[in-house]
C-alpha positions in Angstrom: 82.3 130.0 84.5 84.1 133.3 84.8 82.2 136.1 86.5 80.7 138.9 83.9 83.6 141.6 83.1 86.7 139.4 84.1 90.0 139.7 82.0 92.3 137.9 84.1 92.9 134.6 86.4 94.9 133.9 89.1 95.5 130.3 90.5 96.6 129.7 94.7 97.1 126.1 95.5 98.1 123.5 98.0 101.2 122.4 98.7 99.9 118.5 97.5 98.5 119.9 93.7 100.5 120.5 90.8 98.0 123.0 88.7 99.0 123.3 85.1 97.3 126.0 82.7 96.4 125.0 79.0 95.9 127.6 76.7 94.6 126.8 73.3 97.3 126.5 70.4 99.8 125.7 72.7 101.2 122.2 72.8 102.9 122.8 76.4 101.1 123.6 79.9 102.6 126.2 81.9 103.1 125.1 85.5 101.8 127.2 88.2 104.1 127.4 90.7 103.3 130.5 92.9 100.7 133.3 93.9 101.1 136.9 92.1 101.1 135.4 88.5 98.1 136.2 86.6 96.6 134.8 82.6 94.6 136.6 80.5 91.0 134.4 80.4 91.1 133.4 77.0 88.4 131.1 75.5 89.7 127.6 75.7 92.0 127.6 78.8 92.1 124.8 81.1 93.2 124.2 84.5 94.6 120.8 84.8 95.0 119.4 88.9 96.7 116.6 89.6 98.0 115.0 93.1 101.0 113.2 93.5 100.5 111.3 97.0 97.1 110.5 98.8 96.1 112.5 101.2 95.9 112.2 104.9 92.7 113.3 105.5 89.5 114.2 103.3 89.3 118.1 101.9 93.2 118.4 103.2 94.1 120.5 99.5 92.4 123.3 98.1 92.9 125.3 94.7 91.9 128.8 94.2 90.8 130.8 91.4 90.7 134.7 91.5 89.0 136.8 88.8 90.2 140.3 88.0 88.8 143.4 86.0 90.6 145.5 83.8 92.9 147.1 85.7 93.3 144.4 88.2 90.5 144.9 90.1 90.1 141.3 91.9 86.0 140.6 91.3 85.2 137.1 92.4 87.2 134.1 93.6 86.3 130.4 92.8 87.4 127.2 94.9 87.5 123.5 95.1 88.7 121.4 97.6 90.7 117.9 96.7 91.4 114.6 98.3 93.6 112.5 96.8 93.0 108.7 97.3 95.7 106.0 97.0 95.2 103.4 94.8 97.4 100.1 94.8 97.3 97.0 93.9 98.5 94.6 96.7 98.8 91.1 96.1 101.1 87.8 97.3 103.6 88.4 94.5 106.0 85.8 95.6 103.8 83.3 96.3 104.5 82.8 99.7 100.8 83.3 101.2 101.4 87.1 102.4 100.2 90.0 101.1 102.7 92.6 100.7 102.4 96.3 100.0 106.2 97.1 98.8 106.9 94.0 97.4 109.9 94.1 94.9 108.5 91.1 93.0 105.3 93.0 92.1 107.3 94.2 88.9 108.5 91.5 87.1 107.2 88.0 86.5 108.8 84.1 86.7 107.5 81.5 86.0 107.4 77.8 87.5 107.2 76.7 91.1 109.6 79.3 92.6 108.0 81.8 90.2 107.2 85.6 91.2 104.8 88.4 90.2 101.3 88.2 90.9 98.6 86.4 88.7 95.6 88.6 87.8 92.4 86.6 86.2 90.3 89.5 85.0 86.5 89.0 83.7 86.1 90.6 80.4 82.6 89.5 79.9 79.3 91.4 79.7 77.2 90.0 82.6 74.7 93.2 82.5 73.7 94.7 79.5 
């Protein structure tokens, strides 16, 4: 998706993404941790996003992508925008008829009548083909 005559990429990001780049061959990302740093565009890179916490509102991260010509001439610039949503699941893990977000006992389970950890029936069948 690189722009016709580009060499070179540069990646800006949000304070809320970790960006990694792949290259091909190479068994270990590189983090990208600031502007000014640029990779040759080599068949095969990736750019792997990830968030760490959800976000507090919807488009609140962005990464950028800038293109550059021989020389460094910057040619084109390509963005997305991120929103990270928080996924938990919150359940009455010590059996005491309250749901609770930070519930220590969600962790570990015990059997029995004063038993802890939640109980999670899941439907493995095939209802729709």
């Amino acid at each position: 998706a690189a722009p016709a005559g580009a060499v070179a990429f540069g990646v800006k990001h949000t304070e809320g993404v970790s960006v990694d780049v792949l290259f091909r061959g190479r068994a270990e990302p590189e983090a990208v941790s600031g502007a000014g740093t640029r990779w040759p565009l080599d068949e095969g890179t990736v750019l792997r996003f990830s968030m760490s916490r959800a976000s507090s509102e919807v488009n609140d991260n962005k990464v950028t992508v800038s293109f550059y010509a021989d020389g460094g001439k910057p040619i084109n610039q390509a963005g997305v925008f991120l929103t990270g949503l928080g996924i938990s699941l919150d359940v009455d893990a010590d059996r005491d008829g309250v749901v609770e977000k930070n519930s220590p006992n969600k962790a570990s389970w015990a059997w029995g009548p004063e038993g802890h950890g939640a109980i999670l029936l899941v439907s493995c069948d095939k209802e729709f083909p």
